[in-house]
TORMARLO-792220 format. One record per residue: residue in one letter; x, y, z of N, C-alpha, C, CB in turn. Coordinates in steps of 0.001 Angstrom, whole numbers. Last residue first. Glycine has a CB too. Layout:
SITE | residuo | n.xx | n.yy | n.zz | ca.xx | ca.yy | ca.zz | c.xx | c.yy | c.zz | cb.xx | cb.yy | cb.zz
SITE | a | X | Y | Z | X | Y | Z | X | Y | Z | X | Y | Z
...
# end
This chain:
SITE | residuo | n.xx | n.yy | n.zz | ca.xx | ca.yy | ca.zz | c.xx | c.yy | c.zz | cb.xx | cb.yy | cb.zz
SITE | x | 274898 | 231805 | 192214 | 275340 | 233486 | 191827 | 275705 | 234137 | 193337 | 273768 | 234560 | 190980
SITE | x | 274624 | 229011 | 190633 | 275357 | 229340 | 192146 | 275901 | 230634 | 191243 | 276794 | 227963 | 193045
SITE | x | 271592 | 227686 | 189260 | 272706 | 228757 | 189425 | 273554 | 228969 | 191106 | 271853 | 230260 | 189001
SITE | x | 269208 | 226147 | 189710 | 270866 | 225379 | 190285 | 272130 | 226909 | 189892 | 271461 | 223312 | 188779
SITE | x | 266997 | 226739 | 188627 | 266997 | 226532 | 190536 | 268452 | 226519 | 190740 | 266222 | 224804 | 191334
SITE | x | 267503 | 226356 | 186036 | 267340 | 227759 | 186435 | 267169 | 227761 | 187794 | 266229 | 228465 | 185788
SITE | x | 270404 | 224322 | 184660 | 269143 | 224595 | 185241 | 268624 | 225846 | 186280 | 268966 | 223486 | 185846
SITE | x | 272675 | 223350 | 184845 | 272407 | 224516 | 184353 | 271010 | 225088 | 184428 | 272797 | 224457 | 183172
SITE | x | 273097 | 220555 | 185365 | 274062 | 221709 | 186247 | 273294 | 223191 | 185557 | 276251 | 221569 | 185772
SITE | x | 271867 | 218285 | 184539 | 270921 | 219652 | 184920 | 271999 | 220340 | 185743 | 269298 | 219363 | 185929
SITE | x | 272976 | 218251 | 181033 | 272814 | 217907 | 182163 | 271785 | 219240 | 183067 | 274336 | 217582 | 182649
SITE | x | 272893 | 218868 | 178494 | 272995 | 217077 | 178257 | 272997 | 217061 | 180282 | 275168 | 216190 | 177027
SITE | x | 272591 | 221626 | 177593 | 271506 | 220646 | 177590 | 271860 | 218552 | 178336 | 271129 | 220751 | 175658
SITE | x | 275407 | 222617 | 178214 | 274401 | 222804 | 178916 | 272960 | 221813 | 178841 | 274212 | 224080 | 178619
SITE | x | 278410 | 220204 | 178232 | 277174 | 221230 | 177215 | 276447 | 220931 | 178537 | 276252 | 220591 | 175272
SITE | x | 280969 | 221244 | 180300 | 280208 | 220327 | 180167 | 279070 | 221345 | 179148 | 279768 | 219620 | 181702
SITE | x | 282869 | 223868 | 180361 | 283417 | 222776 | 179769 | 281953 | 221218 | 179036 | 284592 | 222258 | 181257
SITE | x | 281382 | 225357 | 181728 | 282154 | 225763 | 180698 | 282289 | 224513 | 179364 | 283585 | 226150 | 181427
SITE | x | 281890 | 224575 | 184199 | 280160 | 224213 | 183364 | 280580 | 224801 | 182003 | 278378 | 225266 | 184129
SITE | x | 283850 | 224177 | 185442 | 283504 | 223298 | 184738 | 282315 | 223205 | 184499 | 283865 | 222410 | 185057
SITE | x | 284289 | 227396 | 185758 | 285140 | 226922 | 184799 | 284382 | 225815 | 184308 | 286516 | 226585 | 185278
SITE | x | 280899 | 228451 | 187632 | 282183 | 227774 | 187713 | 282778 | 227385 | 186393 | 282051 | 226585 | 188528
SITE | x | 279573 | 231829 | 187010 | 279413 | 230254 | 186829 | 280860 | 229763 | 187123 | 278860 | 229750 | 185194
SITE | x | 281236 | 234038 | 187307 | 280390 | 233853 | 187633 | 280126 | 232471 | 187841 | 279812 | 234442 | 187054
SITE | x | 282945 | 234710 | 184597 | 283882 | 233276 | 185899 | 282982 | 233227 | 187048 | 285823 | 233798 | 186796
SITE | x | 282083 | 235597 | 182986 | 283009 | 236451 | 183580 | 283678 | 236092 | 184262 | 282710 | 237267 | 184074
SITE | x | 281008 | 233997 | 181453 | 282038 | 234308 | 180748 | 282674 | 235055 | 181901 | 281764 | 235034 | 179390
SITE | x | 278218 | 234233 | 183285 | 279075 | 233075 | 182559 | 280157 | 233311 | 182261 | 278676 | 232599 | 181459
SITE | x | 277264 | 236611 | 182497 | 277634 | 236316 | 183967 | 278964 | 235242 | 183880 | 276191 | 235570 | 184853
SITE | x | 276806 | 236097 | 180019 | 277636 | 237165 | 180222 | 278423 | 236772 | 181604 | 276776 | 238559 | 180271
SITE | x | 274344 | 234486 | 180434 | 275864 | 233698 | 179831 | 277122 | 234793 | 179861 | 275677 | 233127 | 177925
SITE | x | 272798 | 235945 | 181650 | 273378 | 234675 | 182062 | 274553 | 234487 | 181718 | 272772 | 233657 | 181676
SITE | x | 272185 | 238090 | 179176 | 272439 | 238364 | 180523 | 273322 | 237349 | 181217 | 271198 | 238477 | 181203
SITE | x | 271127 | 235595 | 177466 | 272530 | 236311 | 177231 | 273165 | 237015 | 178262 | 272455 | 237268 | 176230
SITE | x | 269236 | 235226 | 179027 | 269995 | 233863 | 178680 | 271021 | 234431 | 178279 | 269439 | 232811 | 177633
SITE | x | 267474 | 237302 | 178250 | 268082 | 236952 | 180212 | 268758 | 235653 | 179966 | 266527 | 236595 | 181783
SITE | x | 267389 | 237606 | 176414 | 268332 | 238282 | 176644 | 268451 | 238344 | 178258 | 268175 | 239502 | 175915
SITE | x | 265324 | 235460 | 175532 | 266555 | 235660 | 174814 | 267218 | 236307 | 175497 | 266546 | 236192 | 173650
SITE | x | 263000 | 236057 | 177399 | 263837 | 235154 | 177634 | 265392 | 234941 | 177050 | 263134 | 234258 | 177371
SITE | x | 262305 | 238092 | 175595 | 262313 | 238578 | 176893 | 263166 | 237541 | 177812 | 260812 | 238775 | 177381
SITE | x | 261465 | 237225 | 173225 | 262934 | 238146 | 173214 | 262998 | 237977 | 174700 | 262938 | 240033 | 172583
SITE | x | 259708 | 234929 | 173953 | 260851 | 234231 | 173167 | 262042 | 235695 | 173246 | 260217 | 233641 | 171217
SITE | x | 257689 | 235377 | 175004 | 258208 | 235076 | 175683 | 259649 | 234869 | 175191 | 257556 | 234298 | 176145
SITE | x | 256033 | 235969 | 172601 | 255549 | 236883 | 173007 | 256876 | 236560 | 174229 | 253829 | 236919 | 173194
SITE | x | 255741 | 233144 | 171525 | 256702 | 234234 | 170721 | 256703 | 235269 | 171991 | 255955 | 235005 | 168997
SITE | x | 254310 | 230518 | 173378 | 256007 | 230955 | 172900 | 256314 | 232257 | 172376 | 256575 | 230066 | 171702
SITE | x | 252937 | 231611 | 176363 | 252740 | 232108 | 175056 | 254235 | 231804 | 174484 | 252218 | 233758 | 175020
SITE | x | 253732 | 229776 | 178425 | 252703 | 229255 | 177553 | 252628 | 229756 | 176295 | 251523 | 229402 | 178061
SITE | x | 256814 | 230442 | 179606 | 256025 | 230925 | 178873 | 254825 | 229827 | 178017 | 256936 | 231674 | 178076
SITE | x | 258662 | 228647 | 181301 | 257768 | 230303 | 182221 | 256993 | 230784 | 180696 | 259411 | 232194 | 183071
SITE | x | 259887 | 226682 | 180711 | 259177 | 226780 | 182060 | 258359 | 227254 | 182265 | 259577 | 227137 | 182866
SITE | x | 260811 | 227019 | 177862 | 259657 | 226146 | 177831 | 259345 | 225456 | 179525 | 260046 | 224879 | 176593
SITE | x | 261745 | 229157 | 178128 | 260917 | 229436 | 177497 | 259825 | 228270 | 177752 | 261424 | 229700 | 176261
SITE | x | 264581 | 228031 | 179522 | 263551 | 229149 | 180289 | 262219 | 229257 | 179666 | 264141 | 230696 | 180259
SITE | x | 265342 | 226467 | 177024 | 264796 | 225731 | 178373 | 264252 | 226881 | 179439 | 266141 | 224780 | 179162
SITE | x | 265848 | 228768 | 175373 | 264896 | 227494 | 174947 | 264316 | 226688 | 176701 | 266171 | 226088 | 173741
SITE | x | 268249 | 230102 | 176652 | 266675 | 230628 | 176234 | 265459 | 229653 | 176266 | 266666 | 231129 | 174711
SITE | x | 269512 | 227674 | 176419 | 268963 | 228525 | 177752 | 268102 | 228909 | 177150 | 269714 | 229662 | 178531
SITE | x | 270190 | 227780 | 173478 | 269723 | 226661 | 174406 | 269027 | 226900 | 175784 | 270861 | 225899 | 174707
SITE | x | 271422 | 230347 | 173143 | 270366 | 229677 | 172741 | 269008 | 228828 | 173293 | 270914 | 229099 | 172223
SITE | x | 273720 | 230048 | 174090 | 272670 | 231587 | 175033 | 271316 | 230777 | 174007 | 273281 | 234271 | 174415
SITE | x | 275009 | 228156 | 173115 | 274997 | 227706 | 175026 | 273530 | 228668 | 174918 | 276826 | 228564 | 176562
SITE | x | 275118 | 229517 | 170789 | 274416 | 227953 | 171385 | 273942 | 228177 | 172429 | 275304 | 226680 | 171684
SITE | x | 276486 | 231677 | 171170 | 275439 | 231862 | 170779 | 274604 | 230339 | 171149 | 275604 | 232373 | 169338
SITE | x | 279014 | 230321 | 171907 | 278803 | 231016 | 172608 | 276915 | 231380 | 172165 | 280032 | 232038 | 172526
SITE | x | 279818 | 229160 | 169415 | 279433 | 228617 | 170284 | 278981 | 228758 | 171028 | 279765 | 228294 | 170551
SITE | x | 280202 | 231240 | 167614 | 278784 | 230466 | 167014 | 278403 | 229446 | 167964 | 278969 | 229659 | 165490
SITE | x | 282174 | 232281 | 168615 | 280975 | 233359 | 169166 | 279644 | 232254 | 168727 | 280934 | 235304 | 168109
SITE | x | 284095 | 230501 | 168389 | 283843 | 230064 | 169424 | 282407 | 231444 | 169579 | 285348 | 229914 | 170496
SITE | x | 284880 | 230011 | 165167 | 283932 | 229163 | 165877 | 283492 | 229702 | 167132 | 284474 | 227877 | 166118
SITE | x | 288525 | 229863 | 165490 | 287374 | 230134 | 165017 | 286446 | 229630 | 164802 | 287394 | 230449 | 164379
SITE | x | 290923 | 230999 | 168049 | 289725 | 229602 | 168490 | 288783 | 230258 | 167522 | 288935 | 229372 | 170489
SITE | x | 293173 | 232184 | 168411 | 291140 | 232877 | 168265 | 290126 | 231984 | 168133 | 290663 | 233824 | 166785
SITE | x | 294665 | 230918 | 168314 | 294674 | 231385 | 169465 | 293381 | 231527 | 169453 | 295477 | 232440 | 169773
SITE | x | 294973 | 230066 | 165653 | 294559 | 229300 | 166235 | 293906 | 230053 | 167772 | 295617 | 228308 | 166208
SITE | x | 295521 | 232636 | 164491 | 294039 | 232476 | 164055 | 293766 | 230927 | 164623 | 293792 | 232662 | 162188
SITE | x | 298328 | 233086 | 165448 | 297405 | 233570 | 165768 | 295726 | 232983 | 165784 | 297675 | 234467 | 165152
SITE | x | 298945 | 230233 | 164143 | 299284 | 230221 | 165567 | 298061 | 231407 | 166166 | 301127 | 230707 | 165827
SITE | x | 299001 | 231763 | 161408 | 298470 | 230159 | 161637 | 298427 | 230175 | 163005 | 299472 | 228821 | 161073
SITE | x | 300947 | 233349 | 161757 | 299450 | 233737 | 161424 | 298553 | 232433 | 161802 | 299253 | 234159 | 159691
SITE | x | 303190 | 232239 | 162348 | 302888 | 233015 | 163477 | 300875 | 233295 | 162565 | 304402 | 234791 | 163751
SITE | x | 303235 | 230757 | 160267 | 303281 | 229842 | 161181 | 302651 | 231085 | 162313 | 304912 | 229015 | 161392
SITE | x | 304010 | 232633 | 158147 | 302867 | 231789 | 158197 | 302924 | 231453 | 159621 | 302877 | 230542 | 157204
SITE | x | 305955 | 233918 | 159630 | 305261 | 234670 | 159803 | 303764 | 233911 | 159131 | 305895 | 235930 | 159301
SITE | x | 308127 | 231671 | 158828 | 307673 | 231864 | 160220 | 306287 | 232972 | 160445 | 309038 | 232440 | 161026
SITE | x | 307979 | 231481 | 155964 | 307551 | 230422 | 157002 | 306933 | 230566 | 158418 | 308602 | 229763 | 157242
SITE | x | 309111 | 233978 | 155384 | 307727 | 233716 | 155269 | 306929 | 232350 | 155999 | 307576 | 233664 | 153829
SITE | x | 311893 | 233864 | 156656 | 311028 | 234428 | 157145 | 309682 | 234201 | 156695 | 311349 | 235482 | 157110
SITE | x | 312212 | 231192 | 154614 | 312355 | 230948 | 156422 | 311207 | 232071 | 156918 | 314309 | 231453 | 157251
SITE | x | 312700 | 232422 | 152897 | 311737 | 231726 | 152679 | 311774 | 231369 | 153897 | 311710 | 230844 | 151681
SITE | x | 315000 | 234229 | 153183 | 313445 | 234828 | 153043 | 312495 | 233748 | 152958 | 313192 | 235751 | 151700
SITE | x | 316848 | 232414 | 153129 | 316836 | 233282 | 154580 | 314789 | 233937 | 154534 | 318513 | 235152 | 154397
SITE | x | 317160 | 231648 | 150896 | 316607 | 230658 | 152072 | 316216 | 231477 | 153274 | 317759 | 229531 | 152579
SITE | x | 318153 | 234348 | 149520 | 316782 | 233507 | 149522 | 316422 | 232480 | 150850 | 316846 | 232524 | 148162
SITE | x | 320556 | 234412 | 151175 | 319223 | 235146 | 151474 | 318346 | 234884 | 150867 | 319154 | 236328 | 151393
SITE | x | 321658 | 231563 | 150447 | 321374 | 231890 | 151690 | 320420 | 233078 | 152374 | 322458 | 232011 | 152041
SITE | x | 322160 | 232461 | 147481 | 321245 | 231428 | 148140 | 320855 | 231686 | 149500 | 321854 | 230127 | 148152
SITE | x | 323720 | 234727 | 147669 | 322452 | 234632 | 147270 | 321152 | 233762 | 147486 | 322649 | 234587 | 146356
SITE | x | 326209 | 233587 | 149222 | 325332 | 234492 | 149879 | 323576 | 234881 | 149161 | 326310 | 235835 | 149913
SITE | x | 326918 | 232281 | 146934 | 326193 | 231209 | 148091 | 325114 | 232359 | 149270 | 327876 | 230207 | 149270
SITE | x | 327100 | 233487 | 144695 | 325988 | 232732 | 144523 | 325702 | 232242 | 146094 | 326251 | 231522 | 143384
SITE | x | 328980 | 234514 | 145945 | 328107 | 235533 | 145611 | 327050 | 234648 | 145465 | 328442 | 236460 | 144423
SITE | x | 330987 | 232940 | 146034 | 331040 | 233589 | 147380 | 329621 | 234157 | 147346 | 332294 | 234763 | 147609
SITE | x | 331773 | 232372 | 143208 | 331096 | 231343 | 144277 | 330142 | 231381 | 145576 | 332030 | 230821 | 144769
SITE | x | 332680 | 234629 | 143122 | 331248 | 234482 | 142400 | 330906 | 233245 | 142970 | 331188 | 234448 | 140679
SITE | x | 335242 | 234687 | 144339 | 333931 | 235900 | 144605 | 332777 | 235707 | 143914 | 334268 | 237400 | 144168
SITE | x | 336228 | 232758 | 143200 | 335670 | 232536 | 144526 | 334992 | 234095 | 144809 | 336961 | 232000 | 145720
SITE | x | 337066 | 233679 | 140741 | 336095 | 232607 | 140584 | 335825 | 232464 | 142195 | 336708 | 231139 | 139711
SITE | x | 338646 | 235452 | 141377 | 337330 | 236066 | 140462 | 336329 | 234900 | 140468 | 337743 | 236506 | 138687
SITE | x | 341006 | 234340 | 142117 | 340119 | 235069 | 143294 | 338542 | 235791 | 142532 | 341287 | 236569 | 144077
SITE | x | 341762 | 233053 | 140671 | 340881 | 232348 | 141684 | 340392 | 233256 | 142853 | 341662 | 231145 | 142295
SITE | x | 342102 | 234988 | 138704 | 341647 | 233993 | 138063 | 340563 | 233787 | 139368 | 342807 | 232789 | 137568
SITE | x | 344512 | 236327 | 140443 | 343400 | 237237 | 139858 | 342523 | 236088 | 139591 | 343776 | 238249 | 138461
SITE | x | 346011 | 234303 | 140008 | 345684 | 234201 | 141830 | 344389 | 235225 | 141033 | 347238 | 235118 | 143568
SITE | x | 346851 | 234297 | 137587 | 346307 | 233358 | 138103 | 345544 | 232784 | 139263 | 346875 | 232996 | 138005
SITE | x | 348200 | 236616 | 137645 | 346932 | 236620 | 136306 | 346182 | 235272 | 137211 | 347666 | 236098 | 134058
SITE | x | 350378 | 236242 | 139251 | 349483 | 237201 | 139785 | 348130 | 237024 | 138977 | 350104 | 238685 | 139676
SITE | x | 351592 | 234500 | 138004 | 351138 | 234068 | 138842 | 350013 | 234706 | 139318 | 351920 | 233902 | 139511
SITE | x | 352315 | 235891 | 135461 | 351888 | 234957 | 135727 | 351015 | 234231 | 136213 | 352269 | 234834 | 135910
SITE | x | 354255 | 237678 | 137275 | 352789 | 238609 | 136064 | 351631 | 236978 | 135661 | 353952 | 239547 | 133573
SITE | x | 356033 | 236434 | 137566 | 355362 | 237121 | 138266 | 353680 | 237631 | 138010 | 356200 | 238022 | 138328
SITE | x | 357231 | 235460 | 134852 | 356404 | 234248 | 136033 | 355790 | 235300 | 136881 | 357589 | 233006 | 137186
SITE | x | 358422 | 238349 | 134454 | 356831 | 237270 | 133750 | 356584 | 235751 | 134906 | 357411 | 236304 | 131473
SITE | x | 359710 | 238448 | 136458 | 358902 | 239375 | 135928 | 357450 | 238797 | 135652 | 359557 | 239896 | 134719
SITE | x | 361855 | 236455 | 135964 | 361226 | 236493 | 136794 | 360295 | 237242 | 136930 | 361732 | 236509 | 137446
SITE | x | 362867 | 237394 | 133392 | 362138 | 235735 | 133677 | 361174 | 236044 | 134651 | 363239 | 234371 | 134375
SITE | x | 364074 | 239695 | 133915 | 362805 | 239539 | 133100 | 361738 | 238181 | 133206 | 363315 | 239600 | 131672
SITE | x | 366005 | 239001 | 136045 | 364832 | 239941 | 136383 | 363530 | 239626 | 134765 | 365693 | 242008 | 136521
SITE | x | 367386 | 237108 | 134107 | 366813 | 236567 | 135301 | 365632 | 237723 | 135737 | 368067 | 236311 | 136502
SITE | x | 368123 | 239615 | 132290 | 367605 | 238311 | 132051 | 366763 | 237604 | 133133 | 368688 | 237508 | 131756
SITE | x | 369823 | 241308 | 134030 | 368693 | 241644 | 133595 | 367766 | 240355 | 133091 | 368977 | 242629 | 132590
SITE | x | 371808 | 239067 | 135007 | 371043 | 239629 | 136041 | 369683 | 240177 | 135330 | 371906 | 240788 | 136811
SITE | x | 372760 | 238838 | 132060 | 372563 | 238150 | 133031 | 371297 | 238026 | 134266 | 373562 | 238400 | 133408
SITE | x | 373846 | 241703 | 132051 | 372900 | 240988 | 131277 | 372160 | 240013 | 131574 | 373328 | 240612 | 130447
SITE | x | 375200 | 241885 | 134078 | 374421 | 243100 | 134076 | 372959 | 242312 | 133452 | 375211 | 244498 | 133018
SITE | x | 377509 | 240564 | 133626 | 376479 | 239777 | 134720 | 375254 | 240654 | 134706 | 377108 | 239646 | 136437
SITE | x | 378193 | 241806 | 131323 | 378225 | 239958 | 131275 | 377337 | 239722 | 132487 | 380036 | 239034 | 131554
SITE | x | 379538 | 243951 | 131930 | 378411 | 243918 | 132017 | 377527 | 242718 | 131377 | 378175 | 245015 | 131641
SITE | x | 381520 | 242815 | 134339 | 380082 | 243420 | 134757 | 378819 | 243798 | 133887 | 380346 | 244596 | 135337
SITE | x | 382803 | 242167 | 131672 | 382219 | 240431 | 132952 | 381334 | 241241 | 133679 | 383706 | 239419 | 134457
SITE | x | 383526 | 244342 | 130743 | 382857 | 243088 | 129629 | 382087 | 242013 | 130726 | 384392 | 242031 | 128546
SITE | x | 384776 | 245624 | 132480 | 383856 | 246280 | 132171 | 383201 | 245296 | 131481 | 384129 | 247436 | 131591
SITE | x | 387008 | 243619 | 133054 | 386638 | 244239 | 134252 | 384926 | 244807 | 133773 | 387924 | 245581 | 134696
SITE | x | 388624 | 244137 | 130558 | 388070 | 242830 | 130604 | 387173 | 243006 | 131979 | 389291 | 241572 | 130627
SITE | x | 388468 | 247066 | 130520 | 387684 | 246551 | 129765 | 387267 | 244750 | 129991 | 388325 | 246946 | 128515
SITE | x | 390828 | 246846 | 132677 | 389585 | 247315 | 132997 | 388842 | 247221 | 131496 | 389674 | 248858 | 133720
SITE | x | 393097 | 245051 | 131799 | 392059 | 244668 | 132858 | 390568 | 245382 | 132996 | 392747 | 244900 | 134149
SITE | x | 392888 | 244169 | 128332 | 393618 | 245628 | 129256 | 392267 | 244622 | 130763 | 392940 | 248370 | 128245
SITE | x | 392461 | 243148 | 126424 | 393292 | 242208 | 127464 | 393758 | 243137 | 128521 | 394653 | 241402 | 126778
SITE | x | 392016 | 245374 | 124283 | 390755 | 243883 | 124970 | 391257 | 242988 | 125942 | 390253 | 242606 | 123739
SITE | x | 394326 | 246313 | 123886 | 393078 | 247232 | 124105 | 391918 | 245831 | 125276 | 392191 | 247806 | 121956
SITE | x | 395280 | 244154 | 122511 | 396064 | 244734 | 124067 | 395073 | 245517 | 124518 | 397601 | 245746 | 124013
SITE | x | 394260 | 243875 | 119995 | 394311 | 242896 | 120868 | 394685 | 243426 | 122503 | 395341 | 241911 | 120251
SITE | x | 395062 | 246085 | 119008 | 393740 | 246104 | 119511 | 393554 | 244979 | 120523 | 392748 | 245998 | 118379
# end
């Protein structure tokens, strides 16, 4: 038997499959470190998609609190544009006229008081249209005589 096991091709068949084993061994090692590594890259890639997720979350919150900012700011901006106040100003100026026509041309106050009211609004229409010059706009009507009923420039 001894000669059986010293024959070349069994000692030939024992060392291939001596490296067979071998070789399979190393493939298994290497297998599992594979399987390993891969569990581990899986790991950081599960923990940077939730990183990834919270930051995009944040960022569209911030993103929405921006937009409400700006659409305050644009409302705020509007309801500045509208200057609020300016019809309770506009009613002054037509006021005040009235008052100083009333106390030229009427002895009777009430009886003089609509008929003057709406030739002071008449006026101030004129007024608004750019009739009157920009800087009477600007100056109050009672504190000078640019407004006075001889001094219209129509």
């Amino acid at each position: 038997m001894a000669d059986y096991l010293l024959h070349p091709f069994v000692l030939g068949f024992g060392a291939g499959v001596l490296v067979a084993v071998l070789v399979w061994i190393s493939g298994v090692m290497h297998s599992r470190r594979l399987k390993g590594d891969m569990r581990t890259l899986k790991e950081q890639l599960q923990l940077k998609m939730e990183l990834d997720a919270e930051a995009t979350a944040g960022r569209k919150q911030e993103n929405e609190q921006l937009k409400q900012k700006v659409a305050n700011m644009q409302a705020s901006l509007q309801a500045l544009r509208e200057k609020p106040g300016r019809r309770e100003l506009e009613l002054l100026h037509i006021y005040d006229r009235a008052l100083q026509k009333m106390f030229q041309n009427a002895p009777g106050f009430a009886s003089a008081w609509q008929s003057t009211l709406d030739l002071a609004e008449a006026e101030f229409i004129n007024y608004r249209k750019g009739v009157i010059p920009f800087i009477r706009r600007v100056i109050r009507p009672s504190s000078t005589g640019l407004l006075k009923p001889g001094n219209d420039a129509q």
